[in-house]
DRENDO-1510 file (C-alpha; in Angstrom, 1 decimal, always signed):
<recs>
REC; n; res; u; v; w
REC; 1; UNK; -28.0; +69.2; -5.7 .
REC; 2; UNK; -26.1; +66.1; -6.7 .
REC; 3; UNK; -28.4; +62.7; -6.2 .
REC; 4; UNK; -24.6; +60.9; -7.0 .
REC; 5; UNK; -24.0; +61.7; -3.5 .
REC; 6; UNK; -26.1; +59.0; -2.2 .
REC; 7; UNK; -25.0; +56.8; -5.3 .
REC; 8; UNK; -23.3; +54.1; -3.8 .
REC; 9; UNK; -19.7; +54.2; -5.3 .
REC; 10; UNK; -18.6; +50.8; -3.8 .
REC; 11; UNK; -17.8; +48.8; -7.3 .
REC; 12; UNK; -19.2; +45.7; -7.7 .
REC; 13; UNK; -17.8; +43.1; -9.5 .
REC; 14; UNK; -15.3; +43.7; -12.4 .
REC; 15; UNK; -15.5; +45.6; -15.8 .
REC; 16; UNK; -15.5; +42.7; -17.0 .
REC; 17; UNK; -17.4; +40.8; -14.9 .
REC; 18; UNK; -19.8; +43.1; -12.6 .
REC; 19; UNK; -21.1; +40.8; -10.7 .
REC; 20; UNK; -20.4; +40.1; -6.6 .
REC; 21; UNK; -22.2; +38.5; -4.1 .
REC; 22; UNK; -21.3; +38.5; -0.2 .
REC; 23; UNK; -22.7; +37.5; +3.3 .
REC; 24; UNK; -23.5; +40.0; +6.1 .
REC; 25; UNK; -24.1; +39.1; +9.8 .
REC; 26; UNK; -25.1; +41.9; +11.8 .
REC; 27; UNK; -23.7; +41.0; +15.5 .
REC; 28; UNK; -25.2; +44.0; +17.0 .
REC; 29; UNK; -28.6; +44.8; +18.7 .
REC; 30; UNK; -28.8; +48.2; +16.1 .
REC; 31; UNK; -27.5; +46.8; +12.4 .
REC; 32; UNK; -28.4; +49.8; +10.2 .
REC; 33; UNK; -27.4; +49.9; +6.1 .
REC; 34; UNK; -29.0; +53.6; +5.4 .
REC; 35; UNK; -30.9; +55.0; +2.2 .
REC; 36; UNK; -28.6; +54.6; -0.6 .
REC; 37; UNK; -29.1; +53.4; -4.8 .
REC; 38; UNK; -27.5; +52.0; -7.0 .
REC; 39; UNK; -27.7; +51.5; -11.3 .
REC; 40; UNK; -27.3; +47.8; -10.3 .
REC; 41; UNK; -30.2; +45.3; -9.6 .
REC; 42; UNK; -29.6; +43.7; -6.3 .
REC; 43; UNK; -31.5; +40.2; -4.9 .
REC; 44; UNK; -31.5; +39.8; -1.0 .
REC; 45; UNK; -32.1; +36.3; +0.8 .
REC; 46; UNK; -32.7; +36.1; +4.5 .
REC; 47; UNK; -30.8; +32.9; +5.9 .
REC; 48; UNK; -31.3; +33.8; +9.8 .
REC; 49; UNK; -32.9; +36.6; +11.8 .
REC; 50; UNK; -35.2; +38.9; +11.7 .
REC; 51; UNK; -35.0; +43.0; +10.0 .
REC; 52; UNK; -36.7; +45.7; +8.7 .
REC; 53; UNK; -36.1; +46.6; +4.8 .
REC; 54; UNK; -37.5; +49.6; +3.2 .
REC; 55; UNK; -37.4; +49.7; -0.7 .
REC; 56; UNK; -39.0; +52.4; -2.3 .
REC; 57; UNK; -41.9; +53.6; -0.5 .
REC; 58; UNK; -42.4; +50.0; +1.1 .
REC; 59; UNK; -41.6; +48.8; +4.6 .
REC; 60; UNK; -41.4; +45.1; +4.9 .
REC; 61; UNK; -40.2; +43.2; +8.2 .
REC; 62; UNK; -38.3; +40.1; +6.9 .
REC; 63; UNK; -37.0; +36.6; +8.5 .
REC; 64; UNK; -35.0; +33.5; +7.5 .
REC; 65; UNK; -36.1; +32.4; +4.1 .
REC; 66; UNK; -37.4; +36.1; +3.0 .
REC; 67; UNK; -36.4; +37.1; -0.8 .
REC; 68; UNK; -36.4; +40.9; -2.4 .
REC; 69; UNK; -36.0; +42.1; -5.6 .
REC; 70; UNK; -34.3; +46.0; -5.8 .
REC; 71; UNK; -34.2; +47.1; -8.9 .
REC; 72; UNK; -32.3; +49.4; -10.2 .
REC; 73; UNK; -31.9; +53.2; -9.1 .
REC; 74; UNK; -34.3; +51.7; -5.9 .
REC; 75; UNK; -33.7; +53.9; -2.5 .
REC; 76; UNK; -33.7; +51.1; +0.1 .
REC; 77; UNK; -32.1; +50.6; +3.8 .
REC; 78; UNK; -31.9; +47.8; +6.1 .
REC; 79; UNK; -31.9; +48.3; +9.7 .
REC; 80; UNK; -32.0; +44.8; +12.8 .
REC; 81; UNK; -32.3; +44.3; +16.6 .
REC; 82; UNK; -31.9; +40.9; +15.9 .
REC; 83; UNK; -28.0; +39.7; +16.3 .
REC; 84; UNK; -28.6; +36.6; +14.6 .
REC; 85; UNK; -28.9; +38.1; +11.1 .
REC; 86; UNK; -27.1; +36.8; +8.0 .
REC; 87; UNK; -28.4; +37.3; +4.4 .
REC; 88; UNK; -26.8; +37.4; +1.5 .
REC; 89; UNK; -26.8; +39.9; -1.2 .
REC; 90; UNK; -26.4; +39.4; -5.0 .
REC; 91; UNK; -25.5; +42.5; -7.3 .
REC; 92; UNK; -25.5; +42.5; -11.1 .
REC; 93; UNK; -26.0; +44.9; -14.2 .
REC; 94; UNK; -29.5; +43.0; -15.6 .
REC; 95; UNK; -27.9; +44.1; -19.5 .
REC; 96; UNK; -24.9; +41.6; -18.5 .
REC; 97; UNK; -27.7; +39.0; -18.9 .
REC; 98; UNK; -28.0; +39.4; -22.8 .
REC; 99; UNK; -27.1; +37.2; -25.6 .
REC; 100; UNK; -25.2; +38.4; -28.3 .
REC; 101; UNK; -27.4; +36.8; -30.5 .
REC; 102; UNK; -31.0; +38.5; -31.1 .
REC; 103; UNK; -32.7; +35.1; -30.6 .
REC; 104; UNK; -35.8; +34.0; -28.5 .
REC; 105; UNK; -34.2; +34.1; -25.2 .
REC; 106; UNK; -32.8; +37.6; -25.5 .
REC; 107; UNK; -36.2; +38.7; -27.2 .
REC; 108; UNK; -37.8; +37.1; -23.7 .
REC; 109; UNK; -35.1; +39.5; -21.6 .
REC; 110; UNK; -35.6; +42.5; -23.9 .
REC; 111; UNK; -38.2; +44.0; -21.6 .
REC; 112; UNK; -36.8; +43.6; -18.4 .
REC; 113; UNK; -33.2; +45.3; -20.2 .
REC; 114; UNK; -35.3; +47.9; -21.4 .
REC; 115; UNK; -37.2; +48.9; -18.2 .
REC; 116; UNK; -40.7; +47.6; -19.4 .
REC; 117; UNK; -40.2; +44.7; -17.3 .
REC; 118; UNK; -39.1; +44.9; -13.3 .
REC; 119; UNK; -38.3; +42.2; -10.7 .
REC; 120; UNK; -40.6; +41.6; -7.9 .
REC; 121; UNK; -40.1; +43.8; -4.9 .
REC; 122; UNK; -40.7; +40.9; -2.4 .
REC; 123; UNK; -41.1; +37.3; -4.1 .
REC; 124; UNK; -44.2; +35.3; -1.4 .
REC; 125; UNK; -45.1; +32.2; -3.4 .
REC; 126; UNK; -43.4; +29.8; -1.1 .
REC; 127; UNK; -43.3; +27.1; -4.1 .
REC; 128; UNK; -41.5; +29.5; -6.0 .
REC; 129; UNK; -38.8; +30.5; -3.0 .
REC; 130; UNK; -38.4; +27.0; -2.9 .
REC; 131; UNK; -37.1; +26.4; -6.5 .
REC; 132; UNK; -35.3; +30.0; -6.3 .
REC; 133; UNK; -33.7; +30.0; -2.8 .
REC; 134; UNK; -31.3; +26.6; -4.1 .
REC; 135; UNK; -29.9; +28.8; -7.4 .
REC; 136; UNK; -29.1; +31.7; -4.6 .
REC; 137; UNK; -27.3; +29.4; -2.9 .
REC; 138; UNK; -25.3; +27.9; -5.4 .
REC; 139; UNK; -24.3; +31.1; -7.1 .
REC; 140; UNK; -23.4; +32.4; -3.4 .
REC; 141; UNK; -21.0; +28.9; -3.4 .
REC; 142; UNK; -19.0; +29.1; -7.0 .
REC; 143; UNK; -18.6; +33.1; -6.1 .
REC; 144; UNK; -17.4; +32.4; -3.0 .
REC; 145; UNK; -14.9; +29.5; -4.2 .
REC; 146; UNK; -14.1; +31.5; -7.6 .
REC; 147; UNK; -13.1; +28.2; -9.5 .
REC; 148; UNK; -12.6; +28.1; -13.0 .
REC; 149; UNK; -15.4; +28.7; -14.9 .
REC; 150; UNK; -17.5; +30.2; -12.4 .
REC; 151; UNK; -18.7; +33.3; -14.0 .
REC; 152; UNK; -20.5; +31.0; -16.5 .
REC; 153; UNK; -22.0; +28.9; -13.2 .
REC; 154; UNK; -22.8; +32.6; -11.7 .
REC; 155; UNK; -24.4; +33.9; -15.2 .
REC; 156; UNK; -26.2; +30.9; -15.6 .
REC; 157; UNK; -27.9; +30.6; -12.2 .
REC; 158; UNK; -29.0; +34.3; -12.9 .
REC; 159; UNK; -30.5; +33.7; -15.9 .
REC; 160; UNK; -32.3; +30.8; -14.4 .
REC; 161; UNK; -34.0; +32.6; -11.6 .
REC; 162; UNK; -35.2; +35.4; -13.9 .
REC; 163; UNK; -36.4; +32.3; -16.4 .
REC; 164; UNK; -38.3; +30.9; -13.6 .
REC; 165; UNK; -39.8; +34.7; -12.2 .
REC; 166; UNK; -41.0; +34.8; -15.8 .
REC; 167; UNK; -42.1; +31.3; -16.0 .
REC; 168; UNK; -44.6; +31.8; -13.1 .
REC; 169; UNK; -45.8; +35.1; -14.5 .
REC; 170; UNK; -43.9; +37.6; -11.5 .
REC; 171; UNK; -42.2; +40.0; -13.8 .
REC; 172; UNK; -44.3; +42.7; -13.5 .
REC; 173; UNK; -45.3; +45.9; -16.4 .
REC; 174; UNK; -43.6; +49.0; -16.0 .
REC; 175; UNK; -47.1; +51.0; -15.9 .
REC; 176; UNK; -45.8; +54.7; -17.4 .
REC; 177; UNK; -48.0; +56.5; -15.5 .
REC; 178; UNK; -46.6; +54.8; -12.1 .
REC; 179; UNK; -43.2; +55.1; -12.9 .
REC; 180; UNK; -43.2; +58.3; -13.3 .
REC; 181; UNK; -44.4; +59.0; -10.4 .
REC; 182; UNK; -42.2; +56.5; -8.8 .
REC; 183; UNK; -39.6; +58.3; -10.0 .
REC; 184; UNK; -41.0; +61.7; -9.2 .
REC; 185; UNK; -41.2; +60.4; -5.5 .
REC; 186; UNK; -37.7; +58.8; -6.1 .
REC; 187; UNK; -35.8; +62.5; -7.4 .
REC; 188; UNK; -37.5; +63.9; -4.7 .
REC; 189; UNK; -36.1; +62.2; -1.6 .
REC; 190; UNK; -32.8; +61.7; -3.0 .
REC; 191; UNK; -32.8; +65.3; -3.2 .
REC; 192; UNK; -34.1; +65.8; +0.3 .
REC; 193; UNK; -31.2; +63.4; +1.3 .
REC; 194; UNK; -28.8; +65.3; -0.6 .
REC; 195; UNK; -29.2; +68.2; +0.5 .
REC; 196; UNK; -28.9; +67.1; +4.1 .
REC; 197; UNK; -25.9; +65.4; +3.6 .
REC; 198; UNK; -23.9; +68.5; +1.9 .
REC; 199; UNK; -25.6; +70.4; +4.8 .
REC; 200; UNK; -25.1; +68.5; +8.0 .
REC; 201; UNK; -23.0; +71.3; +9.4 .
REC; 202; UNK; -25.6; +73.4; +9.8 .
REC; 203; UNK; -28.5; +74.1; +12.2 .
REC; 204; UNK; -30.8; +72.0; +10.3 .
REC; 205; UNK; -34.7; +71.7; +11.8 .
REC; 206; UNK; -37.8; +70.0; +11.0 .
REC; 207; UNK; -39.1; +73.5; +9.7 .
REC; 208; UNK; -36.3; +74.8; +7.5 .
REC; 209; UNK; -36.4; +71.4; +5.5 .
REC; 210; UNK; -40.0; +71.8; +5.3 .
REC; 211; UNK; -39.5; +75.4; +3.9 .
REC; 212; UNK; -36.6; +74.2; +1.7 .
REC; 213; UNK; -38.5; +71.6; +0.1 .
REC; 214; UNK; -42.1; +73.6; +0.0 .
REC; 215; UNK; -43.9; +71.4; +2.4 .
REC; 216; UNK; -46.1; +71.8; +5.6 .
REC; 217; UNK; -43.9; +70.5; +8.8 .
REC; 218; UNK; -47.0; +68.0; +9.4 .
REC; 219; UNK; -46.6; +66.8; +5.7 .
REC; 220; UNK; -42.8; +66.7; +5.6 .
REC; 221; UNK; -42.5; +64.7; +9.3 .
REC; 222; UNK; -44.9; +62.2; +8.0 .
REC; 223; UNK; -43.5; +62.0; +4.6 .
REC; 224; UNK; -39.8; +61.4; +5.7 .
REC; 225; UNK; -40.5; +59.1; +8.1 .
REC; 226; UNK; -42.9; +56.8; +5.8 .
REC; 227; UNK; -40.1; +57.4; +3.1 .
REC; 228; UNK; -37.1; +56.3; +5.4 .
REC; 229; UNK; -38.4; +54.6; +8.2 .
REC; 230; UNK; -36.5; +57.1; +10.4 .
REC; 231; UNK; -37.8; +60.4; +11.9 .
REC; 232; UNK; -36.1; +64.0; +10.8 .
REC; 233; UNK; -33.4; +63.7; +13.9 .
REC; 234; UNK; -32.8; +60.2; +14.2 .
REC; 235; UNK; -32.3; +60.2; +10.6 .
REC; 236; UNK; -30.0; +63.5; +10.9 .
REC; 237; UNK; -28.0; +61.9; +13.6 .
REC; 238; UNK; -27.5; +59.2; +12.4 .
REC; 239; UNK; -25.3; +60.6; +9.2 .
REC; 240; UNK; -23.7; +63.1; +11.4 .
REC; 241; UNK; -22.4; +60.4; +13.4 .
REC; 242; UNK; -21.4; +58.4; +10.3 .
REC; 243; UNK; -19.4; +61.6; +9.1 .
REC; 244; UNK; -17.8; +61.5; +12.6 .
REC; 245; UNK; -16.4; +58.0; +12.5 .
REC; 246; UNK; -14.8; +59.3; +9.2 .
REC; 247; UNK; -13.6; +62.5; +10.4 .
REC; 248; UNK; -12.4; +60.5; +13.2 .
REC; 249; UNK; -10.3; +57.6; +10.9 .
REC; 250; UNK; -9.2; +60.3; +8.4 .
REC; 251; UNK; -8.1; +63.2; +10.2 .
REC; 252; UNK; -6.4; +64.1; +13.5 .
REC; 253; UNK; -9.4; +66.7; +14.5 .
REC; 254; UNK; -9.8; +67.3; +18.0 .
REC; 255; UNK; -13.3; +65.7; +19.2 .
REC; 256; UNK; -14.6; +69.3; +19.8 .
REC; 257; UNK; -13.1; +70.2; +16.1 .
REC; 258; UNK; -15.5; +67.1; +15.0 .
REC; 259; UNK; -18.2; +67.7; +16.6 .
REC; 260; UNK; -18.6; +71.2; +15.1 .
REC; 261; UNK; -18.1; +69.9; +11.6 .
REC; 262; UNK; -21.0; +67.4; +12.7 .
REC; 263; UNK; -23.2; +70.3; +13.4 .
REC; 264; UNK; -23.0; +69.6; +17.3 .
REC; 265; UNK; -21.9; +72.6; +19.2 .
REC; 266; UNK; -22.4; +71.1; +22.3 .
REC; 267; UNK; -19.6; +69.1; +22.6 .
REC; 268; UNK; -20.9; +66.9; +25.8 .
REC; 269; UNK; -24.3; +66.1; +23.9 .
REC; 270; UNK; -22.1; +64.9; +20.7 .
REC; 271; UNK; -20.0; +62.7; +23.4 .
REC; 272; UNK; -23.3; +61.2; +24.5 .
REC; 273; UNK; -25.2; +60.8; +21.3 .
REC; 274; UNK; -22.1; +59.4; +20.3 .
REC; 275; UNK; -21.8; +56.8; +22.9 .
REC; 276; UNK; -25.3; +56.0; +22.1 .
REC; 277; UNK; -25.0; +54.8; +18.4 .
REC; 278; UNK; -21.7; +53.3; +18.5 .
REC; 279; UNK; -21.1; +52.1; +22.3 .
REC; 280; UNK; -18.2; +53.9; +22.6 .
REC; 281; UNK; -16.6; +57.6; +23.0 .
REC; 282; UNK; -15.2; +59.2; +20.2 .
REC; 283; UNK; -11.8; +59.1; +21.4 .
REC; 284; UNK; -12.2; +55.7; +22.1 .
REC; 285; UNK; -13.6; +55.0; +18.4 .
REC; 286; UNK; -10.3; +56.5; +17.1 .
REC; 287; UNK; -8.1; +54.7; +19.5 .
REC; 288; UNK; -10.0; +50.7; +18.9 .
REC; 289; UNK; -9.2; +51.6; +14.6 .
REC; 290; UNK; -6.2; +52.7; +15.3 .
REC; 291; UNK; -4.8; +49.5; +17.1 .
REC; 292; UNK; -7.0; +46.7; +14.7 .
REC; 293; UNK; -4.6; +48.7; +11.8 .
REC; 294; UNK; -1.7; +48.5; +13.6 .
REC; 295; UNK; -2.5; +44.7; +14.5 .
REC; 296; UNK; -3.5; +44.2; +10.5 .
REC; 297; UNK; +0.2; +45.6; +9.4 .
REC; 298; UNK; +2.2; +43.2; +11.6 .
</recs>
C-alpha cells in the first residue's frame, strides 16, 4: 500500500523558491480539508471564525488569533460550521532556511533541519502570538504583492519567527522513543487511509477494516474516530463523494455508472447522500462546473 496516495501532490512554491502562502474562507456551514501530509512544514493563523483542526493524534477547536505548527509528514484536517472562517496558511521546506555558511545561526537551525528539533503544535503564550502574529502578516503581504525582492522579505520573516520560538524556549526535543511511536501511529493510519482510498469500490464495513488491519471492531471504531475526527462511514462517505465530484468533472459516466465506481449500488441513496454533502444533485454538480468553465473561456 502506497502512503504517497494521501501525499499531497499540490506543489508549493517554486524549485527555486518553495515557499507559498494563501488565504482560505470557508463560506459554507460544512468546510472540510480531509487527512492529508505533506514533507513541507506548514504554519496556520486563524484571522476570523471558529474550526476544528486535528494534527496528529490532537484535536484542537480553534478561533480568530489561533496559531499551529504542522510539521512535516503531520496527518492533519480541518473541518468548520462557522462561515466566517479565513486563516491563512504558510508552507515552506524548514532546510530552505539554512545558511550556506556553517556559522552560529545555521548551528542554532541545525536541529530543527535535522529533526531533533520540531515546531510547536499549537503556540498559547499570548505575548508570544502577539510578536508572531505581525511577521505572519507581513510575509502573507509581500507574498501576496510579489514585489521585488520579496523572497528575501518572505525568508526573512521566517527565520524570525523560528528565532523568536527559539528565543522563548518553544522548540521542543525530538524524544526517540516518542517519535517512533509517533511515527508508528503515523504509518499506521496512513495505511488504513490508503487502503480505503484504493478500495472505495468495494463493500467496505466496520468489520472487514477491523479484520484487515488486525483490530477488535470496538478498538478500530474508537481508534479511527480519535485519529480522524470522523467515524468509519462518515469518513468513507465522505471520499466516495469526493471521487464522485471527480468522476463527475472528468468523465461523461452516467450518475448510475458513478455511483457504482463509488461503491453505491443503490443509486437513489447515492443521489441523496449526495445532495446531503454538496447541496446539490449529481447531475446538477456536473451541469453548475460545466457553465462556470464555459463562463471562464469567454
Amino acid at each position: 500500500m502506497k502512503k504517497q496516495q494521501l501525499l499531497e501532490n499540490k506543489q508549493h512554491g517554486t524549485p527555486a523558491f518553495p515557499f507559498e502562502c494563501f488565504r482560505t474562507k470557508s463560506d459554507t456551514t460544512d468546510f472540510f480539508v480531509p487527512l492529508h501530509w505533506h514533507k513541507k512544514t506548514e504554519i496556520m493563523l486563524i484571522h476570523t471564525g471558529s474550526c476544528e483542526v486535528t494534527i496528529g493524534n490532537e484535536t484542537f477547536s480553534a478561533k480568530s488569533e489561533d496559531l499551529f505548527c504542522i510539521n512535516s509528514e503531520e496527518l492533519h484536517r480541518i473541518s468548520s460550521s462557522d462561515c466566517s472562517l479565513l486563516y491563512s496558511t504558510f508552507i515552506f521546506s524548514v532546510d530552505t532556511l539554512a545558511f550556506s555558511i556553517p556559522d552560529k545561526a545555521q548551528m542554532l537551525l541545525a536541529p530543527l533541519i535535522e529533526n531533533t528539533l520540531r515546531f510547536p503544535t499549537q503556540i498559547t503564550d499570548s505575548a508570544v502570538k502577539q510578536c508572531l502574529s505581525p511577521l505572519l502578516h507581513r510575509i502573507l503581504q509581500v507574498a501576496e504583492q510579489k514585489k521585488a525582492g520579496y523572497e528575501l522579505l518572505v525568508k526573512a520573516g521566517l527565520l524570525q519567527f523560528t528565532a523568536e520560538l527559539l528565543y522563548h524556549g518553544l522548540l521542543l526535543p525530538t524524544d526517540p522513543v516518542s517519535l517512533n511511536a509517533s511515527r508508528y501511529q503515523r504509518e499506521r493510519l496512513k495505511s488504513i487511509l490508503t487502503y480505503l482510498k484504493q478500495h472505495l469500490t468495494e463493500p467496505l464495513t466496520l468489520a472487514s477494516m477491523a479484520n484487515t488491519f488486525h483490530m477488535s471492531e470496538k478498538y478500530f471504531s474508537r481508534y479511527f474516530r480519535n485519529a480522524t475526527g470522523q467515524t468509519f462511514t462518515a469518513y468513507l462517505n465522505t471520499i466516495r463523494v469526493t471521487h464522485a465530484c471527480t468522476l463527475l468533472l472528468e468523465t461523461d459516466h452516467t450518475v448510475l455508472e458513478i455511483a457504482l465506481e463509488c461503491g453505491y449500488e443503490n443509486v437513489s441513496y447515492f443521489i441523496r447522500l449526495f445532495h446531503t454533502f454538496m447541496h446539490c444533485t449529481p447531475l446538477q454538480y456536473r451541469l453548475l462546473h460545466q457553465n462556470n468553465e464555459e463562463t471562464g473561456k469567454k
